[in-house]
C-alpha positions in Angstrom: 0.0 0.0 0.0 1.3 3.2 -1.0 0.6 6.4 1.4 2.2 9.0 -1.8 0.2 12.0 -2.5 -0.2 11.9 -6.5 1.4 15.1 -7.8 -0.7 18.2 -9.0 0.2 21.0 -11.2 -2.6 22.9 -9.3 -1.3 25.8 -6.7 -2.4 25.8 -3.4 -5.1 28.4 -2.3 -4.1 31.5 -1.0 -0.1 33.0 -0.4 3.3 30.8 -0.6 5.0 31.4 3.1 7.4 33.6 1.2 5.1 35.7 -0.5 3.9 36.4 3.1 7.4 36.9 4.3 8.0 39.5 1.3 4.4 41.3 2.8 5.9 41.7 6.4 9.3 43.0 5.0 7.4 45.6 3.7 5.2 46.3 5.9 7.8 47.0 8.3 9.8 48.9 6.0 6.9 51.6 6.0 6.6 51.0 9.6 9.9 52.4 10.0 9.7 55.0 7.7 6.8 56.4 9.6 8.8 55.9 13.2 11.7 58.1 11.7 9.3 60.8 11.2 8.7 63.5 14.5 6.0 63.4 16.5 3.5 66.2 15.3 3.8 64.6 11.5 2.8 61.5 12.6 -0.4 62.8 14.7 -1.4 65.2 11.6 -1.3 61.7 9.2 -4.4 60.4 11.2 -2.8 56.9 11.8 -5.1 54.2 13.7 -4.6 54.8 17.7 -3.1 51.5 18.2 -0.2 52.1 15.0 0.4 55.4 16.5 0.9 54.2 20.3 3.0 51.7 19.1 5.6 54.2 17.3 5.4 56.3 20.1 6.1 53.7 22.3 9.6 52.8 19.9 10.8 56.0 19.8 10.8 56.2 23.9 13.0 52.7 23.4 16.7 52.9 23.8 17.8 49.0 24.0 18.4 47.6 20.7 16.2 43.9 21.1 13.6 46.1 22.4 13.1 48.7 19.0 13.4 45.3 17.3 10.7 43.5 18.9 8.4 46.9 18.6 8.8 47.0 15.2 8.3 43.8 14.3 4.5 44.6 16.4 4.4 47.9 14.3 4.8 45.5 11.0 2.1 43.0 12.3 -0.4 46.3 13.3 0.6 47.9 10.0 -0.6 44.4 8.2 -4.0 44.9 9.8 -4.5 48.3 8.1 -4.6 49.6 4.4 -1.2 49.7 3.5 -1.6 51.9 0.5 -3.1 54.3 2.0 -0.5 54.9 5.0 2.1 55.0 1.5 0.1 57.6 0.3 -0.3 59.4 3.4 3.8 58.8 3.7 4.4 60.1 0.2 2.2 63.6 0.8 4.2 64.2 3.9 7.5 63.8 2.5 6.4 66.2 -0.4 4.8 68.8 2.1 8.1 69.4 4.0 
């Protein structure tokens, strides 16, 4: 009795593990964008409360491990929101300074 799995040219539903991976890189990429920027730029972008506590909270960080753990939670909150929108909101406040 054979316990194989027949082979299928068929791709599995929904994203590879890497495409997923490549999502989070970015997401935190932007995250960090938005961390370097001061403090009244980044109230006047009307970011969600918890995105905004959470960059407030890593700029009050001085130990290395603990920025790096924050913005890996920045990424994962800036997942949950409209990334497109926070890049366009980015984009207008870089050309407004």
């Amino acid at each position: 009795m054979s316990l194989a799995v027949p082979f299928s040219d068929e791709q599995p539903e929904g994203k590879s593990r890497s495409h997923k991976k490549r999502e989070s890189a970015a997401a935190q990429q932007l995250g960090a964008a938005l961390a370097a920027l001061p403090k009244t730029e980044l109230t006047a972008m009307d970011l969600p409360e918890d995105l905004l506590a959470a960059i407030l909270d890593w700029k009050q960080f001085s130990g290395r491990e603990a920025r790096r753990r924050q913005m890996q939670y920045i990424g994962r909150l800036m997942r949950e929101t409209d990334l497109a929108s926070l890049e366009a909101k980015l984009q207008l406040q870089r050309r407004t300074k």
